[in-house]
C-alpha positions in Angstrom: 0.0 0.0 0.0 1.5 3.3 -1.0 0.9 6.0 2.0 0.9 9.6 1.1 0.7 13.1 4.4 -2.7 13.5 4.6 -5.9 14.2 7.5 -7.6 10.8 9.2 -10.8 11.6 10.9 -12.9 9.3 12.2 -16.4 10.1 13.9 -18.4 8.4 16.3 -21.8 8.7 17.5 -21.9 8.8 21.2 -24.1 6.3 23.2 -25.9 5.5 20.3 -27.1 2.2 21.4 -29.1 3.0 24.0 -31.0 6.3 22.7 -31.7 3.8 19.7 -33.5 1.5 22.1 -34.9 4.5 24.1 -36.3 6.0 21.3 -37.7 2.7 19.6 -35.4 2.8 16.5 -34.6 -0.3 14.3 -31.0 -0.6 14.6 -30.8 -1.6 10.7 -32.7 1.3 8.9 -31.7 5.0 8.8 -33.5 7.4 11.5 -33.0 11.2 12.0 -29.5 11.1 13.6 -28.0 8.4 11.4 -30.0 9.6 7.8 -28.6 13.6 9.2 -24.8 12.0 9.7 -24.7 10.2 6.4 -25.7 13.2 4.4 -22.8 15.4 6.3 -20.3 12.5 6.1 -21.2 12.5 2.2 -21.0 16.5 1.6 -17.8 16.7 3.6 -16.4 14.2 1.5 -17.3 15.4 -1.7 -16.0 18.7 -0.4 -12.3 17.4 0.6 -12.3 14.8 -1.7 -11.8 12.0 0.8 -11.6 9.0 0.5 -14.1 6.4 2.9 -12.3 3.9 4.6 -14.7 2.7 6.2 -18.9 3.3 7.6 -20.7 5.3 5.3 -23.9 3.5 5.2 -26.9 5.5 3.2 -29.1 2.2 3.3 -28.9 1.5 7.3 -27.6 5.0 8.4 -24.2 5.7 9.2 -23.3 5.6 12.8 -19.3 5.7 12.6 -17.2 6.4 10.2 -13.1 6.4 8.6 -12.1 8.9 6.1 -9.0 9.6 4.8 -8.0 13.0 2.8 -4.7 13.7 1.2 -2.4 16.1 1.2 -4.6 18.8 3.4 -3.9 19.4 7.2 -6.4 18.7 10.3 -6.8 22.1 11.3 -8.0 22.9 7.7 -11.0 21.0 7.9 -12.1 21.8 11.7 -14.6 24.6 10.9 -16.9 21.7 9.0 -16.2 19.3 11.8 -17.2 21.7 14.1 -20.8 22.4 11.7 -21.4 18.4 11.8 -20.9 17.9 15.4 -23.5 21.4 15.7 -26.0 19.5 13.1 -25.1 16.4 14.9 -26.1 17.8 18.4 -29.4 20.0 17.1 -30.9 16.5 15.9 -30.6 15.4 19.5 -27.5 13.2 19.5 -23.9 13.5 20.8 -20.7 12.7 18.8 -17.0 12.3 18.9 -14.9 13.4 16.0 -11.1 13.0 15.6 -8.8 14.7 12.9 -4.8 13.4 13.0 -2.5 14.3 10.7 -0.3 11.3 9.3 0.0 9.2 6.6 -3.3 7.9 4.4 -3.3 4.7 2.6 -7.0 5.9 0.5 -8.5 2.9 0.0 -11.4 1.3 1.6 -10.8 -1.3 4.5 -12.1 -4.8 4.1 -13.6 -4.5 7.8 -13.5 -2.7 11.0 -10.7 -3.5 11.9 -8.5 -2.8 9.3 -10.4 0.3 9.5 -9.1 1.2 12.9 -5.8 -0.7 12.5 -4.6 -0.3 9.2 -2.4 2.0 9.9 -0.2 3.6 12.5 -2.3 6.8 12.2 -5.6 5.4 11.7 -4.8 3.5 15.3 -3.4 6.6 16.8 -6.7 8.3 15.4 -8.6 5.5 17.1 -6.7 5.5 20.4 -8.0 9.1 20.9 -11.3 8.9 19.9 -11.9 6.5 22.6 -9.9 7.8 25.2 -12.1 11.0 24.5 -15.3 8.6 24.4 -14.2 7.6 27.9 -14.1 11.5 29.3 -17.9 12.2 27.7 -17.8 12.6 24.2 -19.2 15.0 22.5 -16.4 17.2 21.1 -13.7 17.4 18.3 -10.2 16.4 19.0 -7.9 17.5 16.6 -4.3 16.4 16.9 
């Protein structure tokens, strides 16, 4: 795999589980938060031209997701991280986003995993995004 500098960001939805079963929603079919997050996941990445690695899911709603952009910086893409965690929140939901620089691979992973895993910066992405999980969620880390 050829690795190029580039932004990993991986979002989360926080707690999503159990405001899912609170609310009555079936876990396999889009609802407001998860129909709201794919449509932001898929504007930001036909805005930075990233690459999914792994999560989008239009047909049951995407809950988490891995992207991968080349050759731009984390702090570049903040401000729209910052409008999908807003859109995120006035839905009624909480999430966790991370943005690392390092090095991108930009290709789709063959399962979570590899998602998380596949590469050194993809685990340190990872690493923090659950470390911040653990404090609360509900805020952008960008490192």
């Amino acid at each position: 795999m050829s690795l190029t500098e580039g932004t990993i960001v991986v979002m989360d939805l926080d707690e999503f589980e159990e405001m899912t079963q609170l609310m009555g929603w079936d876990r396999y079919k889009p609802n407001i938060v998860t129909g709201t997050l794919t449509q932001l996941v898929e504007w930001f990445v036909s805005k930075w031209g990233a690459v999914v690695v792994f999560g989008l899911d239009p047909v049951r709603g995407t809950e988490e997701v891995v992207l991968e952009i080349p050759g731009v910086e984390p702090e570049e893409v903040r401000g729209d991280l910052e409008y999908i965690k807003r859109r995120i929140n006035e839905v009624g939901a909480r999430i966790t986003i991370v943005a690392v620089k390092g090095y991108v691979g930009l290709k789709p992973a063959n399962n979570r995993r590899d998602a998380y895993y596949g590469t050194p910066s993809r685990a340190f992405a990872h690493k923090l995004l659950v470390k911040a999980k653990r404090k609360g969620g509900n805020r952008i880390i960008i490192a």
